[in-house]
N, C-alpha and C positions, 0 to 999 in steps of 0.2 A: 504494500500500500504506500501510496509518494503522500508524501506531507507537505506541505507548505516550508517553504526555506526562512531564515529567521526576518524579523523585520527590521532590518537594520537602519531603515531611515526615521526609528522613534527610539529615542529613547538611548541613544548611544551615542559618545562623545566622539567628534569630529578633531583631529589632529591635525597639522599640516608639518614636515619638515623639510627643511630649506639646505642645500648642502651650495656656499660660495666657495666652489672651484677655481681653479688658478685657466677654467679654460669658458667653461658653463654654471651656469646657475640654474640647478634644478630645482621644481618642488614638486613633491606629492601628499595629495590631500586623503586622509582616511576614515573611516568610520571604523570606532575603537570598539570590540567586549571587553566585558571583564576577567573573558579566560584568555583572553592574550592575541586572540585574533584581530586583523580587522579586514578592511574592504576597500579599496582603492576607488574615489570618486573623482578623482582628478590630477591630473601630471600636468609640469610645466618644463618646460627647457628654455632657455633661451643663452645663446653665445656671446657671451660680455667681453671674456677674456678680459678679465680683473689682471691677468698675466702677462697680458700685451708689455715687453720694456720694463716690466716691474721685478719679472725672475731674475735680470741679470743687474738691476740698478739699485734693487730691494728699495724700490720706492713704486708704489701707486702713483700713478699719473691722474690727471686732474678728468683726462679725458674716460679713461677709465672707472673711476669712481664715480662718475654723471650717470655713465651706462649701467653701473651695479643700482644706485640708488633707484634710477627710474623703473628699473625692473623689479626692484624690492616693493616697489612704492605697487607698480601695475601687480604682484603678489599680494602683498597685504592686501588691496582689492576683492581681490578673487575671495580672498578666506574670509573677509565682513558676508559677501553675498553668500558665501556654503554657509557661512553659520561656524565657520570653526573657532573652539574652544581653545584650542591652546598650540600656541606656532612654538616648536623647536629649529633655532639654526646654528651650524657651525660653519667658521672659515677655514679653510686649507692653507696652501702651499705661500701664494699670494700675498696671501693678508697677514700668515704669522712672519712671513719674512723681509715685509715691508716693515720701514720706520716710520711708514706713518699709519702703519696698520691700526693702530688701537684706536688712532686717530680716527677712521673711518667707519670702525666699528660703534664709534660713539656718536660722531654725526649721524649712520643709521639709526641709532637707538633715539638720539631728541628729535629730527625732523621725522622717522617712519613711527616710533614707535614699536619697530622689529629691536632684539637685543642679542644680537649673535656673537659666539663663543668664540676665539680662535682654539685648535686642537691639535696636539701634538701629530706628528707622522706614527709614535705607536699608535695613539687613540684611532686614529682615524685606520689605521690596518686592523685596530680588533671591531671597530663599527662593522669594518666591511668583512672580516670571518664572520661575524655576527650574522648578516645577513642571507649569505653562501648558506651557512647551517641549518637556517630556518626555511631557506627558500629549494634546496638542491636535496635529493632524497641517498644521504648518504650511507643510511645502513651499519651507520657506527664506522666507518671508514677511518682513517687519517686521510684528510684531506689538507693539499696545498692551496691557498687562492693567493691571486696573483691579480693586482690591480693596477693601469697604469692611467694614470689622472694626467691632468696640464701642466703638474708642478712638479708630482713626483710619482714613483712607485713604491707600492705600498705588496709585500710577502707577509702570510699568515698562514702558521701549520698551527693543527691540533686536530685533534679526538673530540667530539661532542666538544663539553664546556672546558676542557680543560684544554689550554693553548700552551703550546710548547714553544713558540717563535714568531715575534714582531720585527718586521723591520721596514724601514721607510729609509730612499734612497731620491737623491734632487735628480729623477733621469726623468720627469714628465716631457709628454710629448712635444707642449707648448715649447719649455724648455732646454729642450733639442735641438729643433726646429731654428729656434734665434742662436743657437750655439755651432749648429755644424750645417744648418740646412740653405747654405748661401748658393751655394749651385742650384741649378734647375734643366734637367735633370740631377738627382745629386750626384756630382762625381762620384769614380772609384775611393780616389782621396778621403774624401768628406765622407764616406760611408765608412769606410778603413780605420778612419778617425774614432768618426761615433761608435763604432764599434768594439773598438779599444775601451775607449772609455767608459761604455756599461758595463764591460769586462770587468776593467777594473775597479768598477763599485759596488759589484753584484757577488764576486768573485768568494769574499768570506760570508755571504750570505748561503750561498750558492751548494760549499762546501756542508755549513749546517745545515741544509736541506738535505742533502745525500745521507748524511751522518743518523737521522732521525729518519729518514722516510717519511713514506707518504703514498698511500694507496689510491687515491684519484686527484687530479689538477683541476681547479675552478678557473676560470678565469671571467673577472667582468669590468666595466667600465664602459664609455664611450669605444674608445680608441679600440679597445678590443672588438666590441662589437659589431664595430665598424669594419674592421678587417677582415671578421668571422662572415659578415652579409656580401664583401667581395669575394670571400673563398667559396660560399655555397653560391652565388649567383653565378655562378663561371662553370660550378660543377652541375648546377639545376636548369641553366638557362633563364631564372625569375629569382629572384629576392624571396626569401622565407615568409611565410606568414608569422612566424615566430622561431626568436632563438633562443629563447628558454629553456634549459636542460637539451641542448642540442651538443653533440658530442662530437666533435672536429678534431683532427687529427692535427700534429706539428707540422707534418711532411705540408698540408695543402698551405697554412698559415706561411710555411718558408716559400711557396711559389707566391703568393700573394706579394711577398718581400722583392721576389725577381722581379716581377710586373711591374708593380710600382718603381723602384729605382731605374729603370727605363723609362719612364713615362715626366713630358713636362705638363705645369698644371693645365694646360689646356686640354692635353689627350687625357689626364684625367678625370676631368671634368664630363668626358664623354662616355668613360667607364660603366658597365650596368652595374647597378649597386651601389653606385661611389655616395657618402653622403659627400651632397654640396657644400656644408661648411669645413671639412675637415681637408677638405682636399689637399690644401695650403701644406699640412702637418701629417698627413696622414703616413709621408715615407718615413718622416723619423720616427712617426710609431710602429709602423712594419719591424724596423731595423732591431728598435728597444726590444718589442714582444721577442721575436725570432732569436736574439741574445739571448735573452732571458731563461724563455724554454729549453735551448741546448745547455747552458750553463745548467741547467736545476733538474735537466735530463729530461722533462716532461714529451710524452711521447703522443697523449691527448690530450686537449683541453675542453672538460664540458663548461659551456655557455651558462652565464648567469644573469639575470636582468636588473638582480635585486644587488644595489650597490651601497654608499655609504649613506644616503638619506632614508633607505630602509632599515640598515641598521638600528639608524640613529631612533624610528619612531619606536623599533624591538626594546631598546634601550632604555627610553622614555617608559613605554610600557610594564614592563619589567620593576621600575622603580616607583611608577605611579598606579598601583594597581586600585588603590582605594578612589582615588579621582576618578577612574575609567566605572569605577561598578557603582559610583553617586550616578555616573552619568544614564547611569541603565537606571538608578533608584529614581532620577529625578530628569524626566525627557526635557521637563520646560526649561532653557535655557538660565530665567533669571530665579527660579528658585535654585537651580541647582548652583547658581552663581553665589547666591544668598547665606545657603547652607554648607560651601565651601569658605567663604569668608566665615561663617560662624566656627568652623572647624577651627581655620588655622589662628583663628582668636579664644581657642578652646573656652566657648560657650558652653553654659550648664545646657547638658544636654536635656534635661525635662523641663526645668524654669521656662525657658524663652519659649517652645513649644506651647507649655502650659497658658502663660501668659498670654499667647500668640490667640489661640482658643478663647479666652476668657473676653478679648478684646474684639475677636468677631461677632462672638454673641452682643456683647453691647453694642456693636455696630449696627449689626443687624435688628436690633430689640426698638433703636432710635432712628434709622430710616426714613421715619416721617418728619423728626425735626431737622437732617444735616441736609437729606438733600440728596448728599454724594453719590457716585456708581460706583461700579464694581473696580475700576483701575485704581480708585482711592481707597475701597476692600484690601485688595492687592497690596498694597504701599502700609497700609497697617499692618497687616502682615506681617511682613517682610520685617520692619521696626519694630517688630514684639518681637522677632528671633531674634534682632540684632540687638535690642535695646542696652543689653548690659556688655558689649565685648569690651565695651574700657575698663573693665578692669582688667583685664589682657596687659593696661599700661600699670595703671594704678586704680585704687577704689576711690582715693579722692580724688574729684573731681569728674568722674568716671562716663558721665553722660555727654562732657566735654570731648574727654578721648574718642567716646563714640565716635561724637558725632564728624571727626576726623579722621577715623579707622573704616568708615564707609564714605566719607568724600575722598577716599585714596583707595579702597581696596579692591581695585578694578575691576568689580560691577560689570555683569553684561549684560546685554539684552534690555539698558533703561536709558532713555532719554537722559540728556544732563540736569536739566529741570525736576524730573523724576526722581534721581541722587539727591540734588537740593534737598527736597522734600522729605523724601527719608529718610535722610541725615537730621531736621531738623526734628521731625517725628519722635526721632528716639533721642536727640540731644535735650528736649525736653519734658522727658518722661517721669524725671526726679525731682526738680524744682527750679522754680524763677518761671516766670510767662513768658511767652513769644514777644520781645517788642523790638517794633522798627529800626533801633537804635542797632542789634545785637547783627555782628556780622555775619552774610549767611541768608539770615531770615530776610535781615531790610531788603534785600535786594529782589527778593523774589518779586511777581506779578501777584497783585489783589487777591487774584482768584487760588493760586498756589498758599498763599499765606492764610488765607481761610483755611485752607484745607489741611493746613497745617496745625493749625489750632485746635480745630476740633476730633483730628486724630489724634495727636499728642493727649488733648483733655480723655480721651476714651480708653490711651494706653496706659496713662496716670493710674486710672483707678483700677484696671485689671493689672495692672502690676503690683498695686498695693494689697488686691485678693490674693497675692502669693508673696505676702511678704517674706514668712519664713518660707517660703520654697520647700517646701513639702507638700503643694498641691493638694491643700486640705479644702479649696472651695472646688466643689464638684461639679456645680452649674448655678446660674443664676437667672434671673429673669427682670426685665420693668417694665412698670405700672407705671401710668399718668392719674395723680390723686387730685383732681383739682388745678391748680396753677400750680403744679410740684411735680418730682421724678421720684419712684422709689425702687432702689437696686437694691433687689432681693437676693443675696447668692446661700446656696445651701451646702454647709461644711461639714465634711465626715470625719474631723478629727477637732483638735484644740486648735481655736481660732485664736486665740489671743493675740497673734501679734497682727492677724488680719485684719482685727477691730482697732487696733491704735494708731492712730491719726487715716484711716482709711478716709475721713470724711473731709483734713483736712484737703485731699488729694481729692476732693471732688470739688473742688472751688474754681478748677477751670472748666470744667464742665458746666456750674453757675453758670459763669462768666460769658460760656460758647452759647449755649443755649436760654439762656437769660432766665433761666426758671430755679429753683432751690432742686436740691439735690440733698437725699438723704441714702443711704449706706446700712443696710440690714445684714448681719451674716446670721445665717439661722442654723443651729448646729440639726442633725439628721435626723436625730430620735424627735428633736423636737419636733420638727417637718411632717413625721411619721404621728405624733400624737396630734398635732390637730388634722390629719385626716381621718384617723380616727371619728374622733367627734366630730368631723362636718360627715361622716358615713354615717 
């Protein structure tokens, strides 16, 4: 019997990660579970070459960081419209070995808003075993992967989790290419060259690969993949529909290397297969790959697709497993925004709930005095689970803290006006009135500041019905007696501290609805005896 496949588009957190390469700038967008899978909704590429002049001057050029920025900027785009929850990025080869790398990483972070990592050459080689592992079906194998990026190459052996060897090497294609790729065709010379010189930086790596072994070769990246679509186009006569877990032999990868180093960019450009960006680069990644695999002995390489921005979301994953399974608890964006800010302000996890509850019933009980709809429902709320995170800073002052631990705790899925609000909501849940003067509130529109008042007055009091926070008022109700309010709530333990000053905490609620306001806690058995007698 087929069942229905899961519903991935409710209820599960959207990821995006961003890998700035020293060649390309990829992303891919996913929808996360909480067992560790997810779904790919979206890919981006685009050719910055952040490495243009920078591999050999370790400086970013001006022209370059324009092109990074614009494309981070048209990224962050794309992720407002999917709806994604949380962008992971790191920079490579480029940006750690620029001097003004950190520099640009932080211009991204104030003008985009993105706040991307630079990462070591190991980091970045166990991202991308990481990836190989989860994505290639290896049967417990030792496997070698073999990466060759714009800036550098990146070697990783290991057995499942356990990694026996890191190594990151400055032989990227990009980096080739401005170093030995000045002919066109490239000379004998200049291949001779380059050839040497992967030799000789690959050579002690090369050795510890023989030394440990290794039962299957991964290979992924651009550049590979690129070379692997000329190897099968030539033996298929068409371009793959796919090279994922596609298993190519060295021998065709080294005729791929002949072709190419005959060919100037124009005959390759006519290539079946060729991509049209790589053209420029593609012979010194022939040259690198081909080195590489005789040096480390590789005799096949299976094709991988899943490279270091895969890893990187496995990674994320892996570390964030309780954010991913909120996102399954909680589909709607700004609760589950809500309830993450309450987390890492470690809120009493019943109080603010409780409270939360106590304050829609009086919302809902007064109706006909406030007015409001349901997105000012909403916004109550939300202020009743956040109300107390300042003590997170301190308890004094603590509605204060608040109410700047949700105008900073980046909040999704709310208007900025909406923040306003329910920061002021729960800034004033403790004491002193909303007035015009108090920064924050003055500023808001008429109608936001109403609305401000008369939730705050709503939250006042159902936060006073749990003062000691043991959830001793169970429910409550009101009655309009006359020109009067009377809040009935029924309590199943010791009210005491419920009843003291509860009434003073109903004086904005006077104030909001101009009528007196009286405060009853009725303990349970009492409840139970006058039903009694009205039976």
């Amino acid at each position: 019997m087929l069942t229905d496949p899961p519903a991935w588009n409710q209820g599960h957190m959207k990821i995006a990660a961003i890998d700035l390469g020293s060649n390309s700038i990829h992303m891919v967008m996913v929808e996360a579970s909480a067992t560790g899978g997810f779904r790919v909704i979206g890919r981006e590429k685009e050719m910055v070459r952040l490495g243009a002049s920078t591999l050999a001057r370790h400086h970013l050029s001006s022209t370059a960081m324009k092109r990074g920025l614009e494309t981070l900027a048209k990224y962050k785009r794309l992720c407002e419209t999917q709806g994604v929850d949380k962008i992971v990025a790191v920079a490579t080869s480029a940006v750690r070995e620029a001097g003004n790398g950190e520099d640009f990483l932080d211009r991204v972070g104030r003008t985009i808003g993105l706040w991307p990592k630079a990462v070591s050459g190991e980091e970045e080689a166990r991202l991308i075993y990481q990836a190989a592992l989860h994505s290639i079906h290896l049967e417990g194998r030792r496997a070698l992967v073999i990466d060759i990026g714009g800036g550098s190459v990146e070697l990783a052996l290991g057995a499942g989790k356990r990694i026996d060897l890191l190594a990151s090497e400055k032989l990227g294609v990009l980096r080739m290419a401005q170093a030995f790729g000045h002919s066109d065709p490239l000379s004998p010379k200049d291949e001779a060259r380059l050839e040497e010189h992967v030799d000789r930086h690959v050579r002690h790596h090369a050795s510890r690969v023989r030394e440990l072994e290794y039962d299957v070769a991964v290979g992924t990246s651009g550049t590979i993949l690129a070379l692997a679509t000329l190897a099968l186009t030539a033996e298929n006569g068409a371009p793959p529909e796919t090279l994922h877990h596609v298993t190519l032999t060295a021998e065709a990868l080294r005729e791929v290397r002949r072709r190419l180093t005959g060919t100037n960019l124009r005959d390759r450009l006519k290539m079946p297969g060729m991509d049209q960006g790589r053209a420029d680069i593609i012979v010194t990644g022939a040259v690198v790959l081909d080195t590489v695999l005789q040096r480390t002995g590789v005799k096949e390489l299976v094709l991988c697709e899943w490279a270091l921005r895969e890893g990187l979301l496995l990674d994320y994953l892996q570390g964030h497993r309780r954010s991913v399974a909120r996102a399954e608890a909680y589909p709607d964006v700004r609760r589950r925004s809500v309830v993450s800010l309450a987390e890492r302000c470690a809120a009493d996890d019943e109080h603010g709930p409780h409270v939360a509850r106590l304050a829609l019933e009086l919302f809902e009980a007064t109706r006909r005095l406030h007015g409001l709809g349901d997105e000012a429902r909403s916004l109550l709320e939300y202020a009743a689970l956040l109300h107390d995170i300042g003590h997170h800073i301190s308890y004094p002052g603590h509605h204060k803290h608040t109410y700047y631990l949700i105008k900073n705790g980046g909040l999704r899925g709310f208007h900025p006006i909406e923040i306003e609000v329910l920061a002021n909501v729960a800034r004033y849940h403790r004491r002193g009135h909303p007035r015009r003067k108090h920064q924050g509130f003055g500023g808001l529109p008429s109608e936001a500041r109403r609305t401000v008042r008369t939730l705050a007055a709503l939250l006042r009091v159902a936060d006073a019905l749990d003062r000691s926070h043991r959830q001793v008022v169970r429910t409550l109700t009101v009655s309009g007696r006359g020109r009067s309010l009377l809040i009935r709530a029924q309590a199943g333990g010791d009210s005491e501290l419920e009843l003291w000053g509860v009434q003073r905490r109903a004086e904005l609620m006077e104030m909001v609805f101009g009528l007196p306001v009286r405060v009853e806690v009725v303990p349970e058995e009492q409840r139970s005896t006058r039903r009694a007698k009205e039976a």
